[in-house]
C-alpha positions as a printed Julia matrix, in Angstrom:
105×3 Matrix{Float64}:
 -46.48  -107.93  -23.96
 -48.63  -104.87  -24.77
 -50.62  -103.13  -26.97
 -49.0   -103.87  -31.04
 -48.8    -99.81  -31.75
 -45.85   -99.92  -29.13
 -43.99  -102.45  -31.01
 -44.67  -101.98  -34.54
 -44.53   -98.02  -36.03
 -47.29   -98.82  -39.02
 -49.19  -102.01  -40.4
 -46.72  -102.61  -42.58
 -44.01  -103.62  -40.04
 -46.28  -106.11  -38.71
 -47.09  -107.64  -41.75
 -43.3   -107.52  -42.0
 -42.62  -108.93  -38.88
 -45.46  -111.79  -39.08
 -43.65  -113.18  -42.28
 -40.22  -113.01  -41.08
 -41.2   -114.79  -37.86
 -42.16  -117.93  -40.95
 -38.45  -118.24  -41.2
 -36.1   -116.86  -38.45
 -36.15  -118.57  -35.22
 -35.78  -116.07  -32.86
 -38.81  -113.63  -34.67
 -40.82  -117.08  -34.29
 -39.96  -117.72  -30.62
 -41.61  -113.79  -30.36
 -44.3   -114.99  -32.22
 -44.85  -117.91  -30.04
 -44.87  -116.22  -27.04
 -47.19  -113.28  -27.67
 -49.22  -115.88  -29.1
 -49.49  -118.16  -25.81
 -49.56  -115.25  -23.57
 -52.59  -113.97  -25.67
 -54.15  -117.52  -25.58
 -53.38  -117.82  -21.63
 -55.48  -114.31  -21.11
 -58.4   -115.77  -23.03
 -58.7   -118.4   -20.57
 -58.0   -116.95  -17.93
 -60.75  -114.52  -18.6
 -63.42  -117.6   -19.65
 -62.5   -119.49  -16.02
 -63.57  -116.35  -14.57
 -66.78  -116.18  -16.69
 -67.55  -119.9   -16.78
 -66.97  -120.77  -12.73
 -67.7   -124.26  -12.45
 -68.13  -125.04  -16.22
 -65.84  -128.36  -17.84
 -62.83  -128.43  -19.67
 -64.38  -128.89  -22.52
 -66.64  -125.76  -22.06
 -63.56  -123.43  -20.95
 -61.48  -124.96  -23.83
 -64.66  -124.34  -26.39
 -64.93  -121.16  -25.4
 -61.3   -120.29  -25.0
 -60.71  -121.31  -28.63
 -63.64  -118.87  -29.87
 -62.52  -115.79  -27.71
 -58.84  -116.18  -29.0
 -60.08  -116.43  -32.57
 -62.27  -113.59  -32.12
 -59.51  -111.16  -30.46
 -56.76  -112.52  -32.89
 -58.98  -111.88  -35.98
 -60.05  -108.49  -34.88
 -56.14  -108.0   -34.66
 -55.85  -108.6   -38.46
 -58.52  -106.65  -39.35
 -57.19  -103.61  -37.6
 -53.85  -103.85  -38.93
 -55.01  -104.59  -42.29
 -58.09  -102.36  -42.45
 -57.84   -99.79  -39.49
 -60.62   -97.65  -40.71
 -62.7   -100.56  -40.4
 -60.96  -102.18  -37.02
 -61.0    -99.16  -35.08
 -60.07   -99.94  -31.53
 -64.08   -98.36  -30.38
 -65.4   -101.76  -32.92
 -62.81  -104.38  -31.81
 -64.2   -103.43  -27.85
 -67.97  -103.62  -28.67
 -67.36  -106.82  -30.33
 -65.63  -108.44  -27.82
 -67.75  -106.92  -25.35
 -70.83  -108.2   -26.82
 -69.43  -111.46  -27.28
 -68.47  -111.56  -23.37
 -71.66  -110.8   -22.47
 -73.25  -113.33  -24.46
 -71.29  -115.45  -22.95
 -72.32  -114.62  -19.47
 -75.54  -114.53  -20.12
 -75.49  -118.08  -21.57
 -74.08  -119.75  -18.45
 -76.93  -117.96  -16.29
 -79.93  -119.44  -18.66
């Protein structure tokens, strides 16, 4: 999977494509996968930041990183002039390193 601009032209066929996946299998099955890939990379990244931590910590944590990435998603297709791809990284940089930081205190 990659960036959303190389799948779908404008917001609109997102939105599109989001509601469609509600009813058509296959769309869904997309949906699903993007979705668990996206989840897999969240965790993956809070094993690497969390060495040592519990399941419960890296699940915690994994839950709040994919809500943070997925909502920033929204935002930026919905309101791109507000998600601008330089905003989505600081957030989710700053959020990273708060995390970090957390485990080392």
């Amino acid at each position: 999977m990659g960036s959303l601009r190389h799948y779908f032209a404008t917001q609109s066929d997102l939105l599109v494509f989001t509601a469609r996946a509600l009813v058509d299998p296959q769309l869904r099955a997309i949906r699903d996968e993007a979705h668990d890939r996206l989840r897999d990379g969240c965790r993956d990244l809070v094993r690497r930041l969390l060495p040592g931590h519990t399941d419960h910590d890296i699940q915690r944590e994994t839950d709040r990183l994919h809500a943070l990435v997925d909502g920033l998603a929204v935002h930026a297709a919905t309101r791109p002039d507000h998600g601008t791809p330089h905003r989505m990284r600081t957030v989710i940089t700053l959020h990273l390193d708060e995390l970090q930081h957390a485990t080392r205190s």
